[in-house]
C-alpha positions as CSV (number, residue, x, y, z in Angstrom):
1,X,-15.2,83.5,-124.5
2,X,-16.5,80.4,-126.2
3,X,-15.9,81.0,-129.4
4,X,-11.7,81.3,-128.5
5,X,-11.9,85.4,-129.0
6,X,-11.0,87.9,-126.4
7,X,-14.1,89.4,-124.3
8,X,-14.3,93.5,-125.6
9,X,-15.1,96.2,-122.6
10,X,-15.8,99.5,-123.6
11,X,-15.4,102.1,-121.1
12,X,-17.3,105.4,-121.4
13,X,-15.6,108.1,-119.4
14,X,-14.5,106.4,-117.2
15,X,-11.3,108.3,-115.0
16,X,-8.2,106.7,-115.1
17,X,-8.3,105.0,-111.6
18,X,-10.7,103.1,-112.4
19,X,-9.9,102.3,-115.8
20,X,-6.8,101.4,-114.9
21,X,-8.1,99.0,-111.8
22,X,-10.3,97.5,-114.3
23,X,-7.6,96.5,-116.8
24,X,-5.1,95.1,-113.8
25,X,-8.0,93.0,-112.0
26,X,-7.0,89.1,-112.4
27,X,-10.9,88.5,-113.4
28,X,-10.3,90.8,-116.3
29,X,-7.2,89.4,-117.7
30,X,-7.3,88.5,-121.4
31,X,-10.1,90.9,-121.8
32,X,-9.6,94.0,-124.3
33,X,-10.7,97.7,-123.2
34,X,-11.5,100.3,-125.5
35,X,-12.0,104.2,-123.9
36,X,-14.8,106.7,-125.1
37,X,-14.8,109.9,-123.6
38,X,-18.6,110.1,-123.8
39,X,-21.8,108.8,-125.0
40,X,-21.4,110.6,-128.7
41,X,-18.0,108.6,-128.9
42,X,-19.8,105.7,-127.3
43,X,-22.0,105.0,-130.0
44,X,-19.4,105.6,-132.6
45,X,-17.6,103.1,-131.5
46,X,-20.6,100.6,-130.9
47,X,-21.8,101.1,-134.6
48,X,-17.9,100.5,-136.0
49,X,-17.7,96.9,-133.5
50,X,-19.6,95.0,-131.2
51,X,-18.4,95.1,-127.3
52,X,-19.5,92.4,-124.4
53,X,-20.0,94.6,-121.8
54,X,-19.7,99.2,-121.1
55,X,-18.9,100.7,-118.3
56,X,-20.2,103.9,-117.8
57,X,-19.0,107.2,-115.6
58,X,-18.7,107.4,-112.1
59,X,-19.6,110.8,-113.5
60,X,-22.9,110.7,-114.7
61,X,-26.2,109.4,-112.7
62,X,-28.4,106.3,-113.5
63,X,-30.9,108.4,-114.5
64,X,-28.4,110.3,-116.8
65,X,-26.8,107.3,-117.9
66,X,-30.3,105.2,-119.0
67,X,-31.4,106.9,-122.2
68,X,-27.7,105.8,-123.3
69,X,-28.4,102.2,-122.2
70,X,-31.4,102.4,-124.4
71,X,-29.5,103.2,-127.7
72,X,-26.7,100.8,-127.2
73,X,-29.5,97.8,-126.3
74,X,-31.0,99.3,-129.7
75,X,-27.4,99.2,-131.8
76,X,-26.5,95.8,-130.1
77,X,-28.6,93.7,-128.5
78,X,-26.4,91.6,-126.8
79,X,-24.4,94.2,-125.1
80,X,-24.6,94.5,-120.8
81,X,-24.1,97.2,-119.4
82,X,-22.7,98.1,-115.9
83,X,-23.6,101.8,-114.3
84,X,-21.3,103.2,-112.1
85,X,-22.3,106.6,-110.8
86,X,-21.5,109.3,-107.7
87,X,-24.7,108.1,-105.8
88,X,-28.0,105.7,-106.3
89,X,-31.6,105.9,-105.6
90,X,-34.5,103.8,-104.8
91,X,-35.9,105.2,-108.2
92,X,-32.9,105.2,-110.2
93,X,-31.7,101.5,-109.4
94,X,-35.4,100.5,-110.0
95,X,-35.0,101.6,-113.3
96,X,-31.9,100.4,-113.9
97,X,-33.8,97.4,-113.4
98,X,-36.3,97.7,-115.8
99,X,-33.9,98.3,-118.3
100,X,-32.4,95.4,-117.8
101,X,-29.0,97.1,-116.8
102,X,-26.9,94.1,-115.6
103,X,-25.4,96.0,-112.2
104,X,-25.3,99.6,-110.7
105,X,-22.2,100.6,-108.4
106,X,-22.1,103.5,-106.8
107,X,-19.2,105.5,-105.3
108,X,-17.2,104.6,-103.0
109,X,-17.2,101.1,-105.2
110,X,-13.7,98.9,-105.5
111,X,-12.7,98.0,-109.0
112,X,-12.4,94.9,-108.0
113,X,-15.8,94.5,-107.2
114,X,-17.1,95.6,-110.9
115,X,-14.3,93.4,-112.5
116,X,-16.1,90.9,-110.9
117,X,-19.5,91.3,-111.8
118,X,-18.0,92.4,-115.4
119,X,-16.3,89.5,-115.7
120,X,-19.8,87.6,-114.6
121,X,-21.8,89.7,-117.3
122,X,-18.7,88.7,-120.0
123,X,-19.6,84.6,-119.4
124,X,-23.1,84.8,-119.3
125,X,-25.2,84.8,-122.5
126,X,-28.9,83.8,-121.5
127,X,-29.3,86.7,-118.9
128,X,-31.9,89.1,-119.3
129,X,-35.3,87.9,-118.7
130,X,-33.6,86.4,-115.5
131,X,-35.3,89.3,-112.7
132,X,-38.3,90.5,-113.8
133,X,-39.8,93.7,-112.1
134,X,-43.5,93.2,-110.6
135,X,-43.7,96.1,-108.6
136,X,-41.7,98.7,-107.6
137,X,-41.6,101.6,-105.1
138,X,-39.0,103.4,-103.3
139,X,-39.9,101.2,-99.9
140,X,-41.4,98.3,-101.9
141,X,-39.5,96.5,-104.6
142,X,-41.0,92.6,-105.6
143,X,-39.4,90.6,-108.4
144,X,-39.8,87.6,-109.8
145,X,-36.6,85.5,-110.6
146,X,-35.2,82.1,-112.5
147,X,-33.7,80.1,-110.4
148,X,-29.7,80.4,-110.8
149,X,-26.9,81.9,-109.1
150,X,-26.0,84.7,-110.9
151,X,-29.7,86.4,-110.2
152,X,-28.8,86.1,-107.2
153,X,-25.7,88.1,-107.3
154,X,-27.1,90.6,-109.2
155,X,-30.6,91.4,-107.1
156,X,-28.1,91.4,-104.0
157,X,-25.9,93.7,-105.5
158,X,-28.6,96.1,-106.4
159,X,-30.4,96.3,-103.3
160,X,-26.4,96.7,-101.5
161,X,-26.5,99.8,-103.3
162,X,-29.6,100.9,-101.9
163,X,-29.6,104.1,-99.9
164,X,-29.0,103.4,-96.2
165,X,-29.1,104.9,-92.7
166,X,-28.3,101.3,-91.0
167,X,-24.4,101.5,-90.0
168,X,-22.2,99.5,-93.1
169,X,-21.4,96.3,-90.6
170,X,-24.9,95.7,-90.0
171,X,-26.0,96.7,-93.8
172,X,-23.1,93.9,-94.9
173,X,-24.5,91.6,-92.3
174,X,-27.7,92.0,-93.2
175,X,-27.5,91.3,-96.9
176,X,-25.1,87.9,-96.2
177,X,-28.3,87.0,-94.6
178,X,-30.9,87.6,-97.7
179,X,-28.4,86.0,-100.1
180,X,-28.0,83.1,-97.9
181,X,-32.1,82.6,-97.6
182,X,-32.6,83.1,-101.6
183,X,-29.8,80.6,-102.3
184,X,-30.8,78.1,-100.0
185,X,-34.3,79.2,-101.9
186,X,-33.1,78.6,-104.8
187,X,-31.2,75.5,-104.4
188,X,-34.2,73.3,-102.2
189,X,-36.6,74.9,-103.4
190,X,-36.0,75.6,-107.2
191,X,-32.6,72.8,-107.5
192,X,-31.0,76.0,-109.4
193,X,-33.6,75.2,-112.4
194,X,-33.5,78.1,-114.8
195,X,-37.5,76.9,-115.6
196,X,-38.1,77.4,-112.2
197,X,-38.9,80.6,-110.4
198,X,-38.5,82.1,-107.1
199,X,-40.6,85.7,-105.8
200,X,-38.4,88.3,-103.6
201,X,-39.9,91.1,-102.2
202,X,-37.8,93.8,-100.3
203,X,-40.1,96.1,-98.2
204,X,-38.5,99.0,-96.0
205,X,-40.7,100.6,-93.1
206,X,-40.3,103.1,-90.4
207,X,-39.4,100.6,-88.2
208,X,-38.2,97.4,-89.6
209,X,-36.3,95.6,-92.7
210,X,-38.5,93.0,-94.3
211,X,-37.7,90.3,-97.6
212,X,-40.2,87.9,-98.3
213,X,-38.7,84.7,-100.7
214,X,-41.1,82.2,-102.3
215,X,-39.6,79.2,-103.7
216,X,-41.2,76.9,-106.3
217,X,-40.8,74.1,-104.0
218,X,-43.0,71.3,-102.2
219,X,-41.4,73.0,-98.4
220,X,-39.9,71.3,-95.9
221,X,-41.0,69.3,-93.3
222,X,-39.8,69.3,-89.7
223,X,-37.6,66.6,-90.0
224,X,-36.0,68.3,-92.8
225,X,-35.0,70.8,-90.1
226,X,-33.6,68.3,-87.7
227,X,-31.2,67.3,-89.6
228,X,-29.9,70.9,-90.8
229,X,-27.3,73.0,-89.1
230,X,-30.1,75.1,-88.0
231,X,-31.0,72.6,-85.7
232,X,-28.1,72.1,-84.2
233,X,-27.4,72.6,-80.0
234,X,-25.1,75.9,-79.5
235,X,-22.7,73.6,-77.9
236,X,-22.7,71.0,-81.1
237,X,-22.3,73.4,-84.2
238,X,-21.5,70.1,-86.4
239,X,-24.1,67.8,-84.5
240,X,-26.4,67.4,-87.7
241,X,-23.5,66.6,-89.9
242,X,-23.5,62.5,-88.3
243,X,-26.9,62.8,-89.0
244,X,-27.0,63.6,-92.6
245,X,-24.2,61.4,-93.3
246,X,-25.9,58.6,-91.8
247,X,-29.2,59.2,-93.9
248,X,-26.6,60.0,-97.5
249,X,-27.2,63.6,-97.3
250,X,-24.7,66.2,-97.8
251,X,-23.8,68.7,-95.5
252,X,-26.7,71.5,-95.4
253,X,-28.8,74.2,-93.6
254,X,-25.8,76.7,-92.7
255,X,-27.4,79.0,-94.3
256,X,-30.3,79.0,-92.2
257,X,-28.4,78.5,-89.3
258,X,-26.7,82.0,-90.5
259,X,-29.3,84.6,-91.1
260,X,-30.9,83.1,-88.0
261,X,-28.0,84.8,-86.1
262,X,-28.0,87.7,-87.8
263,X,-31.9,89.0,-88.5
264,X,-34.4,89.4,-85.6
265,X,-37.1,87.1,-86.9
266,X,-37.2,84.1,-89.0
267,X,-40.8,83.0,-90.2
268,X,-41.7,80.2,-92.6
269,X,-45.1,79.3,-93.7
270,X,-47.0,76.3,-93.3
271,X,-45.6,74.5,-96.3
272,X,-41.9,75.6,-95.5
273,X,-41.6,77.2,-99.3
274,X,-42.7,80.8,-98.0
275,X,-40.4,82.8,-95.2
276,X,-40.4,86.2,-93.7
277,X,-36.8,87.6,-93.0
278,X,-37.1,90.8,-90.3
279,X,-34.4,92.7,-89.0
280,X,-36.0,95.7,-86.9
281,X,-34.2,99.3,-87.1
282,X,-36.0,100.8,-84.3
């Protein structure tokens, strides 16, 4: 922490596994835990001291766990919270959402994993206007984000915990993909800006995957592809990289070159700051 004290986690009911993965992860270390065995014992404790981040049950729903997000937010402001629960749904993580919950994991999780994003939530103050919700259905989720890296990470990590009948490999795949194109989104379209914004939308249908990403940027021009990796002959992965260096560019466009292997279509717009990512499912 900044100000030379030690981050505070509270964990509410959460079984000794996990608590105990939580406290040995290297991205937690120096961090102190306290334990409440439920939400009554929660907000005891959050009235006595303030805490950086709780962790709820695996337990107890998002939709269980959400009128408890509401009173902590109301005892302290600053607190994040991080859900973990015995299953999520398209309604449930919307919510979450809304209420501004900082990540949802649901079981199977690793503890690593929500040391991670716990340890994320510990260094980040200015947070939680970051994703704002625009609309919102079970097959239709659009949002509207500032332009940093840790939105990223956490609209990617709630739509991983989405509800899925796509085998995990190509679910995993597909998602390396969509972070790939909101980054690159982000970083040429936005220059990671926080004043800047970029709009996601994730749409399923019977028959396809869809995410639409709309940067804040001018676009691209063709000869801004040329000299990308995603322009590159299958022979010559590295052939733009001569090219770039010879125009005092760093190396780029891997990430293009990436979800353009793994989704089924890859459509930009006329201006180059609007693309259609499409994996089809049937």
């Amino acid at each position: 922490m900044g100000n030379g004290r030690a981050a505070k986690v509270l964990l509410i009911g959460v079984d000794a596994d996990t608590a105990e993965g939580l406290k040995n992860a290297s991205a937690l270390e120096g961090c102190t835990f306290q334990s409440a065995t439920g939400e009554a014992a929660a907000l005891r404790r959050l009235r006595r001291a303030s805490f950086d981040v709780a962790v709820t049950s695996p337990g107890t729903t998002i939709e269980e766990d959400l009128p408890l997000v509401e009173e902590m937010q109301a005892l302290r402001p600053a607190i994040k919270t991080i859900l973990l629960a015995p299953s999520a749904t398209p309604e449930g993580l919307i919510a979450a959402l809304r209420a501004r919950v900082f990540a949802c994991f649901a079981v199977p999780f690793e503890a690593t994993e929500v040391a991670e994003m716990t340890r994320r939530a510990i260094d980040e103050s200015d947070w939680r206007d970051g994703i704002q919700v625009l609309s919102a259905l079970p097959a239709w989720l659009s949002v509207r984000m500032d332009c940093r890296v840790l939105n990223a990470e956490r609209l990617v990590s709630f739509l991983n915990e989405l509800p899925s009948d796509r085998p995990e490999e190509e679910r995993d795949r597909l998602m390396v993909a969509f972070r790939e194109i909101l980054l690159n989104a982000m970083e040429h379209g936005g220059h990671f800006d926080p004043e800047k914004v970029v709009e996601v939308t994730a749409i399923r249908t019977a028959r396809a995957i869809v995410f639409y990403v709309h940067d804040p940027g001018p676009g691209f021009l063709e000869e801004d592809l040329a000299n990308s990796a995603v322009s590159n002959p299958p022979d010559d992965p590295l052939a733009h990289a001569a090219r770039r260096a010879e125009l005092g560019l760093r190396p780029g466009g891997f990430g293009l070159l990436l979800a353009k292997k793994i989704v089924d279509e890859l459509i930009y717009n006329e201006a180059g700051n609007e693309v259609l990512m499409i994996k089809h499912t049937s």
